[in-house]
C-alpha positions in Angstrom: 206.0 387.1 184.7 203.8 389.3 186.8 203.9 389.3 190.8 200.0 388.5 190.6 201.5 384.7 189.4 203.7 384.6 192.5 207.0 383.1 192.7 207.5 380.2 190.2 210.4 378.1 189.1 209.9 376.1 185.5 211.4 372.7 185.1 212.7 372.2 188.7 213.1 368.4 187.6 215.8 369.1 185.6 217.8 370.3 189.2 217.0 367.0 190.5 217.8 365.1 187.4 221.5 366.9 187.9 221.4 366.6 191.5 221.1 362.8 190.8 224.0 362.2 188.1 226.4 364.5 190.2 225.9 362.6 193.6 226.1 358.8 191.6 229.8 360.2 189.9 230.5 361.4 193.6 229.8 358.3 195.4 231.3 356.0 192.5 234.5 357.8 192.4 234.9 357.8 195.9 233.9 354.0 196.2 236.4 353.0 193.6 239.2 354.8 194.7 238.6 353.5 198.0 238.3 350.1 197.6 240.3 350.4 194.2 238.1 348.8 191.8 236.9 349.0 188.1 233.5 348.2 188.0 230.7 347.7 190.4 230.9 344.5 190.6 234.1 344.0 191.5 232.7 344.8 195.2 232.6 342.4 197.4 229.2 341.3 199.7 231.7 343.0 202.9 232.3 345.8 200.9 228.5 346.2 200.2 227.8 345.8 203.6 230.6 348.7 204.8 228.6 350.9 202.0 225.5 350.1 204.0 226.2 350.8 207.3 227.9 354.2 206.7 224.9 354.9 204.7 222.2 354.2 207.3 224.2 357.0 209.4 223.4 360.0 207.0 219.6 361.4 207.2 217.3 360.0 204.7 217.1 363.3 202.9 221.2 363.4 202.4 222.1 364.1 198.7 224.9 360.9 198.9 221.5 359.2 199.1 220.9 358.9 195.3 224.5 357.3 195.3 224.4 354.8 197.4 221.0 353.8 196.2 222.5 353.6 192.8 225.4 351.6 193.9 223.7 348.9 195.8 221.1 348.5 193.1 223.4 347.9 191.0 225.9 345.8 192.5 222.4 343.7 193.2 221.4 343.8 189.7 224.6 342.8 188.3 225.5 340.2 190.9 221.9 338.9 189.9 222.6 338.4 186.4 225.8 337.0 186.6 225.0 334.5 189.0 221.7 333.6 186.8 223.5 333.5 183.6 226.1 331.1 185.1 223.1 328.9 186.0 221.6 329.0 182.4 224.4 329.0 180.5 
């Protein structure tokens, strides 16, 4: 690449994409092990709660951010569906 292109960095989404994955293991491992559950919905509505409020202390732009998000959607997702599939089935 010449200098006349200036600095350029191909595929940068792919960083983000990893950057993503890394910080959902991160904040699922550390979740689990410290509530010591399986599966996301063996959280409890307190439990989501304590997940909220120590997430609304880190900046907006904080890399735990795609973790948490992840976790509360879907502990909100799957607390959906089971509670609408106990209703319809």
């Amino acid at each position: 690449m010449s200098d006349e292109e200036g600095f350029y960095w191909h595929r940068t989404h792919k960083i983000d994409e990893w950057v993503e994955r890394e910080m959902i293991e991160c904040v699922w491992e550390y979740v689990s092990e410290f509530y010591g559950v399986e599966e996301v919905i063996d959280l409890t509505e307190e439990q989501i709660e304590e997940i909220e409020a120590f997430r609304t202390e880190l900046s907006e732009y904080h890399p735990l951010q795609y973790g948490f998000s992840w976790l509360i959607n879907t502990h909100e997702s799957e607390t959906w569906e089971l509670e609408n599939d106990s209703v319809v089935g």
